[in-house]
N, C-alpha and C positions, 0 to 999 in steps of 0.2 A: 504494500500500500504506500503511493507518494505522500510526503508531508509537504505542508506548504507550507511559509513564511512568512508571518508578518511583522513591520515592529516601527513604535514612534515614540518620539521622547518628546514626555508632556513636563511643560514645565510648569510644576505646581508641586509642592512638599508629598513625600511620601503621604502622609497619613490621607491626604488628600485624594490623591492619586486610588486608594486602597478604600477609601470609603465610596467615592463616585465609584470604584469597579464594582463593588457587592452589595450595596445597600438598593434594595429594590425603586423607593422612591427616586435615584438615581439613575439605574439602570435605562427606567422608562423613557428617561429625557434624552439619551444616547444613542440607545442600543435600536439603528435602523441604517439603512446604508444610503438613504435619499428622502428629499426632504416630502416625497409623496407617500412616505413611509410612514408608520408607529410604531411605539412597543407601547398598547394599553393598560398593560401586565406585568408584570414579574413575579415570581416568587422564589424564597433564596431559602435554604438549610447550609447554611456554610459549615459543616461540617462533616467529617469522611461520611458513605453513605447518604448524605443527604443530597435531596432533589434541587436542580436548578431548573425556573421552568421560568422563559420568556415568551409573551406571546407577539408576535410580529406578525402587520397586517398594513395593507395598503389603504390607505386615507377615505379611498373612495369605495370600500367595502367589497371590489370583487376577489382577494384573496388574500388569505393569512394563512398563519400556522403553530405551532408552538414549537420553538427548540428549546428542549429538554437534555439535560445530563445528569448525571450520579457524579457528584464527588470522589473523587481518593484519595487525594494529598491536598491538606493546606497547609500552608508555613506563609502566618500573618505575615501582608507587608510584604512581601516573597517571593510565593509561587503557588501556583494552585494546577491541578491535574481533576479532569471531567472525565469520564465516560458516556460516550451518548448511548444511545439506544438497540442503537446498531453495530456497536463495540470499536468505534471509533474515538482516540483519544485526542484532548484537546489539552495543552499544556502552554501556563502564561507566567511568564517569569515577569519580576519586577526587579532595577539593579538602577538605585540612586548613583546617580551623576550630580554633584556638589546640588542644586537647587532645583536641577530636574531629576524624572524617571522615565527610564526608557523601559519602554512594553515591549515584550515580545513574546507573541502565541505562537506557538505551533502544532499544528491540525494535521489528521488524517484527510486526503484525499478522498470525497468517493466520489461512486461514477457516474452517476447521471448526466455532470455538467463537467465543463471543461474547467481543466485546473489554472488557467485563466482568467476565469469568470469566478471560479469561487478564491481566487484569492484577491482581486478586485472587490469581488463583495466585501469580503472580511475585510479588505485594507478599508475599505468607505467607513466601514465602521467602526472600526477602531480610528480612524481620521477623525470621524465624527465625535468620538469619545475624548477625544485631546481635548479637541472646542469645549465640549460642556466643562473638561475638568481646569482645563483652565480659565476657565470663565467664572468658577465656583471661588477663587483664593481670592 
């Protein structure tokens, strides 16, 4: 299975940075890859085992979806490791740079779409996610 790569250094204080990633009412404001997007939803168990479930949906209601993961590794501040559904791992290290932090996920590939496109996707929104969290300090 290819992994793909993404990563952006948001300049805002860890704890910042770490709360806009997992705090649901944060989530919602980010977590979309264009601005015809939403995420109405989240809900978070941060904790090994527990459930991440975002829901993301386009503005004008003809589709959405919920991505969902399992937990397994968190190390606050850090790094955090998903399992989705489909036994594809999703892995986001966090690594302070003096007054910023640079993000970097890395995903399993799958195949329906090209690994171009989902990693356009994912970069849009973790782009997206710099904005709001640096928008928050």
């Amino acid at each position: 299975m290819e992994k793909i790569r993404i990563e952006a250094v948001v300049h805002a204080k860890i704890d910042t940075v770490w709360s806009c990633w997992v705090a649901p009412e944060h989530i919602t404001a980010w977590n979309f890859a264009s601005d015809d997007w939403c995420c109405p939803n989240a809900e978070v168990e941060l904790r090994p085992g527990g459930r991440y479930v975002a829901r993301m949906e386009a503005k004008d209601g003809s589709m959405g979806f919920d991505f969902e993961a399992e937990y397994n590794e968190i190390e606050e501040a850090a790094y955090i490791k998903k399992t989705m559904p489909d036994g594809r791992l999703v892995e986001t290290w966090f690594v302070e740079q003096g007054d910023a932090v640079k993000v970097v996920t890395e995903f399993d590939a799958e195949s329906e779409n090209s690994v171009e496109l989902q990693k356009n996707g994912w970069q849009a929104i973790l782009n997206n996610f710099k904005r709001y969290a640096e928008g928050t300090t």
